[in-house]
C-alpha positions, 0 to 999 in steps of 0.5 A: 658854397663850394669848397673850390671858389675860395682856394681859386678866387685870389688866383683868378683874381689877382690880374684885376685886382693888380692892375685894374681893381687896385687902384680902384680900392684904394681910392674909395677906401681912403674914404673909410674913417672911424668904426668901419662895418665891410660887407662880404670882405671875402679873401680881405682883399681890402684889408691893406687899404684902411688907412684911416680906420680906427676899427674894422669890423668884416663880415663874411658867410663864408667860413672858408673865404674868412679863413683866406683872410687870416694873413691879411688881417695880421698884415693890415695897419687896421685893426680887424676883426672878423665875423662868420655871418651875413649882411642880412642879420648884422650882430650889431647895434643900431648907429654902430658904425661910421662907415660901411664899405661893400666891394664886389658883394652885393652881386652875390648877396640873397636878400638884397633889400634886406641887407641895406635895410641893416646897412641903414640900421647899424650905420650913424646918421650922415655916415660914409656908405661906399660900394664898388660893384658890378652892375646891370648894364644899361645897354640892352642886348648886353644886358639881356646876355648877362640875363642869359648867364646869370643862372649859370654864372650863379652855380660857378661864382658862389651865388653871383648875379651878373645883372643886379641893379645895385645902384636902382636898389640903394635908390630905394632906400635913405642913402643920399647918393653923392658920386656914382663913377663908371668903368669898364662902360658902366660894368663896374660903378663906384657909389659914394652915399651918405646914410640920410636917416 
């Protein structure tokens, strides 16, 4: 992981997320109740929007990404606290959490499957599991350039992958998926689950 990424992505981020991911966030996240498990909460760019959380407990690999994110943990109405680890491994107990919150991540996670094996393992029976990714897009030429560019895109973007089916990988498992929302032409989805164990 570069030491760059982290210092640059709040800046190159900032217009979408001021004008175009905002909303967005906040919306899903009203949804966010209870003991709530964030994957990859990066720069805490999410922090601002638990309102209705009684604790938050945010993973994060990146140690440089998790130090970003300092203010916004200080600044938030939630009581945070924050981890060095992946979402392959979650230091938790099995029905730990009410609601699991993923945003902008799973682009960039290596093993998937595996996280939302553990997703599944330390969230309750029935909870709230919310995403809001960046996806594989289903028009085919548009589709194979994000394969094109994946390998490049991974080097630049800490690991991203431009054309992963986040939403044909949570249908492999017991998620009951309730609402899948588009933008951007299907670029970007919303998908609301419940945790069907």
């Amino acid at each position: 992981m570069g030491k760059w990424f982290p210092k640059l992505y709040d800046l190159v981020m900032n217009p979408l997320e001021k004008y175009k991911f905002k909303k967005i966030r906040r919306q899903l996240l009203s949804k966010a109740e209870g003991r709530v498990l964030e994957i990859g909460s990066g720069t805490g760019v999410n922090f601002p929007f638990y309102q209705h959380a009684d604790q938050v407990d945010a993973i994060e690999p990146n140690p440089l990404m998790s130090k970003r994110s300092g203010k916004k943990v200080k600044k938030s109405k939630a009581n945070i606290q924050t981890y060095i680890v992946g979402a392959e491994s979650l230091p938790f107990a099995d029905n730990t959490f009410d609601t699991v919150v993923a945003t902008l991540v799973f682009c960039t996670i290596p093993e998937p499957q595996q996280a939302l094996k553990e997703i599944l393992r330390v969230s309750k029976p029935g909870a709230n599991i919310l995403f809001f990714e960046h996806v594989m897009l289903k028009q085919p030429f548009l589709a194979k350039a994000q394969d094109i560019l994946t390998p490049f895109w991974k080097k630049i973007c800490d690991g991203c992958h431009l054309n992963r089916d986040t939403l044909g990988l949570i249908k492999m498992f017991d998620f009951t998926i309730e609402d899948v929302h588009e933008y951007y032409k299907g670029l970007f989805l919303t998908i609301t689950c419940l945790n069907n164990k």
